[in-house]
N, C-alpha and C positions, 0 to 999 in steps of 0.2 A: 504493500500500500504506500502509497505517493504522498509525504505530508506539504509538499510543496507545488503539487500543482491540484485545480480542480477537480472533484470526481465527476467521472462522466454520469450525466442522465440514467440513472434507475427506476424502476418501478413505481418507489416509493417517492421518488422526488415528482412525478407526474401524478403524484394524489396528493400531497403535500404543497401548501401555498413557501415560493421562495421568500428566506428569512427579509424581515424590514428593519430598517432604524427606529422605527417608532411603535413597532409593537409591542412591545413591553410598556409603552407609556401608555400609549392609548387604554392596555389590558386595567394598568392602576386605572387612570380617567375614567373607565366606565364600571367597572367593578371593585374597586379599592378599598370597597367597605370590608370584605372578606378577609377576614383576619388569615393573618402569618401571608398574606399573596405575592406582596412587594418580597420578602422574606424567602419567601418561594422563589421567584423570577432571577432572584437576585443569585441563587444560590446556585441555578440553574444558568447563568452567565459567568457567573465565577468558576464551575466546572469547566467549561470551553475554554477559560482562558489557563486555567489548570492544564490541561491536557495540549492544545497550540505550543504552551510553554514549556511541556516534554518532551516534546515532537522536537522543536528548535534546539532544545539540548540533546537533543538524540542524535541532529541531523549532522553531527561535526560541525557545529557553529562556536563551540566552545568545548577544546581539544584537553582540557582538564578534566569534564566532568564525565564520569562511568555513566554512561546510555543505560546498560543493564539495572545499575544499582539505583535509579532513579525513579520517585515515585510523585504521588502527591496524595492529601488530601481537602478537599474542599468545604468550607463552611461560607455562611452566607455575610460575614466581614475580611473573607481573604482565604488564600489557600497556604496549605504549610507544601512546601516541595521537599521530600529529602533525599538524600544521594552528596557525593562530593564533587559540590562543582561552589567556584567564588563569588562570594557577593554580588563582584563587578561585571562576572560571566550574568548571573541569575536578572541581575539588572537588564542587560542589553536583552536577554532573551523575553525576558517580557514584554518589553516593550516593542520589540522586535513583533511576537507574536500577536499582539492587540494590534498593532499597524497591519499586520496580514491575515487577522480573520476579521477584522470589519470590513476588510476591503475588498473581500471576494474569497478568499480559501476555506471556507467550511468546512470542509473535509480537515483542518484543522481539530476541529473541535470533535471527535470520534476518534481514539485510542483504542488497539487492540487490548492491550493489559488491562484497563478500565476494571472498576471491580462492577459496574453494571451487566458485562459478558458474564463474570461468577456468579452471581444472580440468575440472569435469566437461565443460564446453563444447567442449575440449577432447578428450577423450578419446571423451564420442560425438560430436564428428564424424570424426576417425579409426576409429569403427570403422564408422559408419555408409558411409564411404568404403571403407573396406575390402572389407563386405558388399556393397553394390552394387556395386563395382567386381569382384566373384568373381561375381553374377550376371549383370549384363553382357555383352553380347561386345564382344570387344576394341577395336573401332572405333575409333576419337578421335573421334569427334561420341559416340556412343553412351556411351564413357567422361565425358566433359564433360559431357553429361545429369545423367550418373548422378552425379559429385561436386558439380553442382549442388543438386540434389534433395537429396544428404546433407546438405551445408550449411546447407539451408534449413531442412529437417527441424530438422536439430540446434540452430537457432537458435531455433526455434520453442519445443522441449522444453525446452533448459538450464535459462531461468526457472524453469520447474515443478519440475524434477527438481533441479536445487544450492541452490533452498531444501529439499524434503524431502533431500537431504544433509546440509546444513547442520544443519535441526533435529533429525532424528537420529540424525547419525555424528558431526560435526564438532564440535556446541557441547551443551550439558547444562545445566539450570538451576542457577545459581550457588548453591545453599541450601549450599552447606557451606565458602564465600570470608568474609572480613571483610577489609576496607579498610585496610590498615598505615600506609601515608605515599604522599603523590603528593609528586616530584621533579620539576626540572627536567635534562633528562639531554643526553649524547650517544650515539645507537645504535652497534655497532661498524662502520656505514659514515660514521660522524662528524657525522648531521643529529641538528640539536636535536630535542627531543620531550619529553613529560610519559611519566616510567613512573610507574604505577599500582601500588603493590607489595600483593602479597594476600595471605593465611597463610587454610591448609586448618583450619579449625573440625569437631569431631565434631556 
């Protein structure tokens, strides 16, 4: 997967309205009474910029930091990123990445490691386990088939299906974040990390 150029046209992007600058405002403007909503959207652009800003340290933009050992996690005032790579590195890649997923790269904001793939991975294959195991008969070889075949199934789909989660349940294009200050932190299970701290712009 290409985190540097557009994805081509799928399925799902010809049912899906192409992302706007002002959907997220408009969403507060006419529904904002809903509590945690802003909270929501916000947490849901802060993702995307989590993940653009993996991708850019992944991509040999910054030749310090281990691609492998590099994570994040997201909340709705900033993301912690961790892995070793330098302030100065983590600086430029953020902003690096927020200039190139407002601008057209989407495909940005969609990470294979993402833990919403462990999720959905997850969940079909317990149901696909489920399902064939209710149309099965009971046998134990004929059961073992059958959680087989889910398995496989499910392994097959997750890719497809917790990217189209990801881009559009879990993450939103950042157009309404601006960059506060990057720290050097402790998370509250006490591993070092860079947060990222962001304030919601109209």
């Amino acid at each position: 997967m290409s985190a540097t150029t557009n994805a081509s046209p799928d399925f799902w992007s010809t049912l899906f309205p192409t992302p706007q600058p002002t959907q997220d405002t408009e969403l507060i403007r006419q529904i904002g009474f809903i509590p945690g909503l802003k909270d929501l959207l916000m947490l849901r652009q802060v993702h995307a910029l989590e993940h653009a800003t993996v991708w850019i340290l992944s991509n040999g933009a910054t030749p310090s930091s281990d691609s492998d050992a590099l994570g994040g996690l997201s909340t709705d005032r900033g993301f912690y990123l961790y892995g070793q790579a330098k302030t100065a590195d983590v600086s430029r890649a953020v902003s690096r990445a927020l200039r190139r997923i407002t601008q057209g790269e989407w495909n940005l904001a969609v990470h294979p490691r993402c833990g919403t793939n462990v999720s959905v991975g997850m969940l079909l294959t317990a149901g696909l386990t489920l399902g064939v195991s209710a149309l099965l008969p009971r046998g134990p070889i004929e059961q073992i088939l059958g959680l087989g075949v889910a398995a496989t199934t499910a392994a097959q789909l997750t890719p497809e299906l917790g990217g189209f989660v990801q881009q559009y349940v879990t993450t939103a294009i950042p157009f309404n974040l601006t960059v506060q200050d990057i720290s050097v932190v402790q998370d509250c299970w006490g591993r070092p990390a860079h947060f990222v701290r962001v304030q919601w712009i109209e």
